[in-house]
C-alpha positions in Angstrom: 2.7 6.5 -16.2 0.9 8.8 -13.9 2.7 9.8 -10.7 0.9 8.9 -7.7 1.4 8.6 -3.9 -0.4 7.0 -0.5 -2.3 9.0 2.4 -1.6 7.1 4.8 2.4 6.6 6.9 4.1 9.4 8.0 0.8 11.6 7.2 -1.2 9.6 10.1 0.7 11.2 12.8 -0.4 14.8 12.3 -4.2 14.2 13.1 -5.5 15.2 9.9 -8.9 14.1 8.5 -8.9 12.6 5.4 -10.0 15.8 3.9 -7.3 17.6 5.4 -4.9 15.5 4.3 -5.8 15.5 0.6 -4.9 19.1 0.7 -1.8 18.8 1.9 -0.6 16.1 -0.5 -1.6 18.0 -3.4 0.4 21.1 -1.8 3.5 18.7 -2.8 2.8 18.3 -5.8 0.8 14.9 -6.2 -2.4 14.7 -8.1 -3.1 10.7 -7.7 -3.4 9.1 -4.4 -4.2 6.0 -3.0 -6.7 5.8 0.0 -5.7 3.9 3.2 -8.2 2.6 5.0 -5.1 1.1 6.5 -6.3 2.3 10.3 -9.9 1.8 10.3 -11.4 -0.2 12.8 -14.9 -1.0 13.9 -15.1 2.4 15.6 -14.8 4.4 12.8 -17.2 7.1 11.3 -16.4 5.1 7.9 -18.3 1.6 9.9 -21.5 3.9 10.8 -24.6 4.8 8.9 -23.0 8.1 8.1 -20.0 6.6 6.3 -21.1 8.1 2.6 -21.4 11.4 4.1 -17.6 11.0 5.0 -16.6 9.8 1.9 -18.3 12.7 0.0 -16.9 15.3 1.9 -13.3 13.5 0.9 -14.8 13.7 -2.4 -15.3 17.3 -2.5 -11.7 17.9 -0.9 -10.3 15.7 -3.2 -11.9 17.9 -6.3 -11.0 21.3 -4.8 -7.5 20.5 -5.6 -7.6 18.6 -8.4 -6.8 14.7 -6.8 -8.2 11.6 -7.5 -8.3 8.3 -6.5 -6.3 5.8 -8.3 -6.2 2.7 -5.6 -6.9 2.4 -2.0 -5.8 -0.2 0.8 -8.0 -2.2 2.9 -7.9 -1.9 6.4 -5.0 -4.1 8.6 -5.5 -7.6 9.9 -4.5 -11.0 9.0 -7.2 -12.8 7.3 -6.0 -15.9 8.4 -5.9 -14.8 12.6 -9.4 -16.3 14.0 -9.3 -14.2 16.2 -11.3 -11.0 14.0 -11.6 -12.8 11.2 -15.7 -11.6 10.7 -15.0 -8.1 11.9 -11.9 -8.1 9.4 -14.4 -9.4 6.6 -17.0 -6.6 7.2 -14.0 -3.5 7.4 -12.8 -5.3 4.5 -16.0 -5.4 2.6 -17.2 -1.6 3.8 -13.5 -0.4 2.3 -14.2 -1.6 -0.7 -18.1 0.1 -0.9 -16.1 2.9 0.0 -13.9 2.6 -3.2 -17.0 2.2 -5.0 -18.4 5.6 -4.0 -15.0 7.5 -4.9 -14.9 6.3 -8.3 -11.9 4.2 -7.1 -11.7 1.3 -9.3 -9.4 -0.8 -6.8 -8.2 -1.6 -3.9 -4.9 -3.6 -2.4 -5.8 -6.5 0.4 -3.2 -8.4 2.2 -3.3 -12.6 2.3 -3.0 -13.9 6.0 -0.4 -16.3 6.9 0.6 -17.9 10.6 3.7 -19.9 11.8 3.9 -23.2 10.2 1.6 -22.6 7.5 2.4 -25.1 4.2 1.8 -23.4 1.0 -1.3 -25.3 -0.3 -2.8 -23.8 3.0 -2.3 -20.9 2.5 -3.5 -21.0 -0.8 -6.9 -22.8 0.5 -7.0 -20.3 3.5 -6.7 -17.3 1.8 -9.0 -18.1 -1.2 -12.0 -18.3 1.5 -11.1 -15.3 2.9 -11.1 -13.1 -0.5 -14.5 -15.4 -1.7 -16.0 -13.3 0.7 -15.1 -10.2 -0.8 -16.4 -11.5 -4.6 -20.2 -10.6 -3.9 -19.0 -7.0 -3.2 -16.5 -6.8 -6.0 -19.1 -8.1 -8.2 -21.7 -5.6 -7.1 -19.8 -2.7 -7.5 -17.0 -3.6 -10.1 -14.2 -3.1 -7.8 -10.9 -4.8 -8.0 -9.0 -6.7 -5.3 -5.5 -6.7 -5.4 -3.1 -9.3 -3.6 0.0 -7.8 -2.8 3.3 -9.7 -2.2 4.5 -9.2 1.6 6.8 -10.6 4.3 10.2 -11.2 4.4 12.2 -14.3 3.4 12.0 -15.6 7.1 8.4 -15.5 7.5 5.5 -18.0 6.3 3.8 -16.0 3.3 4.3 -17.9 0.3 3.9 -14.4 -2.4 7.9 -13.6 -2.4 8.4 -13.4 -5.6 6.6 -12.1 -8.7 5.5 -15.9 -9.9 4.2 -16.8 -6.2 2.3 -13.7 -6.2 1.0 -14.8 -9.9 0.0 -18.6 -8.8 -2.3 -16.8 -5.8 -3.9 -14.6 -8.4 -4.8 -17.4 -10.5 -5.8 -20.0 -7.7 -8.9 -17.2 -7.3 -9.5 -17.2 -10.3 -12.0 -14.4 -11.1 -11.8 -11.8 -13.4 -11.5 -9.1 -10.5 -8.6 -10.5 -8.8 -5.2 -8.9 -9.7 -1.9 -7.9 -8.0 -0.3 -5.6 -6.6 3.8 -5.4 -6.4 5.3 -4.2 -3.8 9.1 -3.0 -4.6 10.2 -2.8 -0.8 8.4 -6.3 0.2 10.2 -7.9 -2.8 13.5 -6.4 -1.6 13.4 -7.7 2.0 12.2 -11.4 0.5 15.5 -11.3 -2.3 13.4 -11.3 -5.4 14.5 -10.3 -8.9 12.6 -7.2 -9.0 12.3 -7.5 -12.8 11.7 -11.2 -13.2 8.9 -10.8 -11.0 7.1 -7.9 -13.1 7.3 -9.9 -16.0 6.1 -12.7 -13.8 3.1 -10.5 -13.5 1.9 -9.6 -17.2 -1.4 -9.2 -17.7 -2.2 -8.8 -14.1 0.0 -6.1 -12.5 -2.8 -3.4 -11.8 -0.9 -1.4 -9.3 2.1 -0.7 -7.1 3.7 0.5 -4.0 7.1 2.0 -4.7 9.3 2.2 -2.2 13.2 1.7 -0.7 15.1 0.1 1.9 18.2 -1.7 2.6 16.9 -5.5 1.9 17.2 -8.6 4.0 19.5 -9.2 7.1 19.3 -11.7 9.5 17.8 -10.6 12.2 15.5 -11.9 14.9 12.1 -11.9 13.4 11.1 -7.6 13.3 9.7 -6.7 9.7 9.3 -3.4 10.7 12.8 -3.3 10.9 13.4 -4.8 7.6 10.3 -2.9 5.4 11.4 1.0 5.9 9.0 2.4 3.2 12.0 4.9 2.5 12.4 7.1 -0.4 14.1 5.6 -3.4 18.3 6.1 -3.6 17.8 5.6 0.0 17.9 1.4 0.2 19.0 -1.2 -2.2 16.1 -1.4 -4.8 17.4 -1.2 -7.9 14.5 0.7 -9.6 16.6 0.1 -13.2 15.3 -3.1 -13.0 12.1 -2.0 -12.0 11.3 0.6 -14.4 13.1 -2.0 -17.2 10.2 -4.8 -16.5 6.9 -2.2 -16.1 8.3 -1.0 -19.5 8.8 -4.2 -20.3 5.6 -5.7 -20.1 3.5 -2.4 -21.1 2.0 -1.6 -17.5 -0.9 1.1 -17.6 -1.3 1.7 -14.2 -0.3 4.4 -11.9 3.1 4.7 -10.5 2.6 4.7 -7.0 4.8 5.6 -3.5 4.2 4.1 -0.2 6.8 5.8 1.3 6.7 7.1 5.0 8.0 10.2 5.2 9.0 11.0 8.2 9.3 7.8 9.8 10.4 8.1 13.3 7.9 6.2 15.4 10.1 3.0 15.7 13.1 4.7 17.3 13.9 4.0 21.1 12.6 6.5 23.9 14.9 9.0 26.0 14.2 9.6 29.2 16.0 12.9 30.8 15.0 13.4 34.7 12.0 10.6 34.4 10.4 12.2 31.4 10.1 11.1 28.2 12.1 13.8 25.5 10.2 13.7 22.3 11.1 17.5 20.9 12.4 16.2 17.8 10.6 12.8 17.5 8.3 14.6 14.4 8.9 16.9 12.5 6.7 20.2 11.4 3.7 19.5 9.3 5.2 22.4 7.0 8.0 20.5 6.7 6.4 17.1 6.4 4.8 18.8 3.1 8.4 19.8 2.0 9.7 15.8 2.5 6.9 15.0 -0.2 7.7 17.7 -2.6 11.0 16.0 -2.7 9.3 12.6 -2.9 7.1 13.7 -6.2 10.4 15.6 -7.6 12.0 12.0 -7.2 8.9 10.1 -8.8 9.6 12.5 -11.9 12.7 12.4 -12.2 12.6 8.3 -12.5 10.0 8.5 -14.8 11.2 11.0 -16.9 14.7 9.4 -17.4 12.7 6.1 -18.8 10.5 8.7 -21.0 7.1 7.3 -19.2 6.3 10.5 -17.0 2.6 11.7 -17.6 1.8 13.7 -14.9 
């Protein structure tokens, strides 16, 4: 499997450009990445008339140091929220012309969900929200990828690797396919192996990733879905490695991991100002924490012989 990792998390807080930030993640080693869109909104360059001269200056940044694009992530929102439900549709729609112009040849969108939701609605609900994506996807060959999320105390009905499956095939078109998530299906309790092989034949990509499972807590995902580095959390990547193996997966092996992660913690106030010295690290030293994370990618692949760079 090919080693890859994502540009957005712990990247966003340094104020990098897209181009930038390329750079720097190939400085640690990566040469695969996966394009967030993750925080683009209708202001954006990338919603203007001069979004393809954006993407092809990413393009050339990208080439200069030998990265491509494996898989990208749509922008965030619940499709199911009324509330910017169109302006969700076009971001949505625009990211994925986007991943046509890289030569990306998919990209990951999250199903909606809200309190209360019964699981043939959210079946119905979601499957008009990504018919609106299967002109585009059509157009440009682009593939959509559902990704299992939420914890076991909220309503989204993809916790497992068979739930995830079932939404796939409820679209049903050819240019649906999943996406597995090893830190979502920690928090929800799944068999992290079961639910690979859940996914034969339509497993298309990943986002690897740690944390310490599910607690019962008041309802705080962000508490719950750390996006640490692996050997940090619970996730027991044997199992995980065992079932891609298992069911032949082609695809790219790929973090989302934020590294550093520090914007959650509680502020400190010393003489009525906030203290916020330490609350990120360097930018050098961000660069360092993914050198790590790519030596750690490796070294799991290599000790199931399915490293290929």
């Amino acid at each position: 499997m090919k080693l890859g990792t994502a540009l957005g998390g712990g990247w966003v807080h340094y104020g990098l450009t897209a181009d930038e930030m390329v750079v720097r993640v190939a400085e640690s080693g990566f040469r695969h990445v996966d394009y967030s869109f993750w925080e683009m909104d209708d202001g954006s360059p990338l919603m203007g008339a001069s979004w393809r001269r954006h993407i092809d200056s990413f393009m050339e940044a990208s080439a200069s140091v030998g990265v491509d694009v494996v898989q990208a992530h749509s922008p965030s929102g619940n499709p199911l929220d009324t509330t910017d439900y169109e302006g969700l549709v076009s971001r949505t729609i625009r990211s994925i012309e986007c991943c046509a112009r890289l030569g990306c040849p998919q990209i990951v969108v999250h199903p909606g969900a809200y309190v209360g939701v019964t699981k043939e609605d959210f079946l119905v609900e979601n499957k008009a929200y990504y018919s609106r994506l299967v002109p585009v996807m059509e157009a440009t060959g682009v593939r959509v990828l559902v990704e299992n999320i939420g914890t076991w105390q909220d309503p989204h009905h993809v916790h497992d690797g068979a739930e995830l499956r079932a939404v796939v095939e409820y679209l049903d078109h050819p240019l649906f396919g999943a996406c597995w998530d090893t830190g979502h299906g920690n928090i929800a309790n799944a068999d992290q192996h079961a639910s690979i092989r859940a996914l034969d034949g339509v497993l298309w990509g990943l986002h690897i990733q740690d944390n310490a499972g599910p607690f019962d807590v008041e309802y705080a995902p962000y508490r719950q879905d750390l996006h640490t580095l692996p050997f940090m959390g619970s996730v027991n990547f044997d199992a995980v490695l065992q079932g891609l193996l298992d069911i032949s997966y082609d695809g790219c092996f790929v973090f989302e991991v934020h590294v550093p992660r520090t914007y959650d913690r509680q502020p400190f106030i010393k003489d009525g100002e906030p203290v916020t010295t330490l609350e990120w690290p360097s930018l050098d030293l961000c660069v360092e924490m993914h050198r790590v994370l790519f030596d750690i990618g490796k070294h799991m692949l290599e000790r199931y012989d399915a490293y290929e760079g």
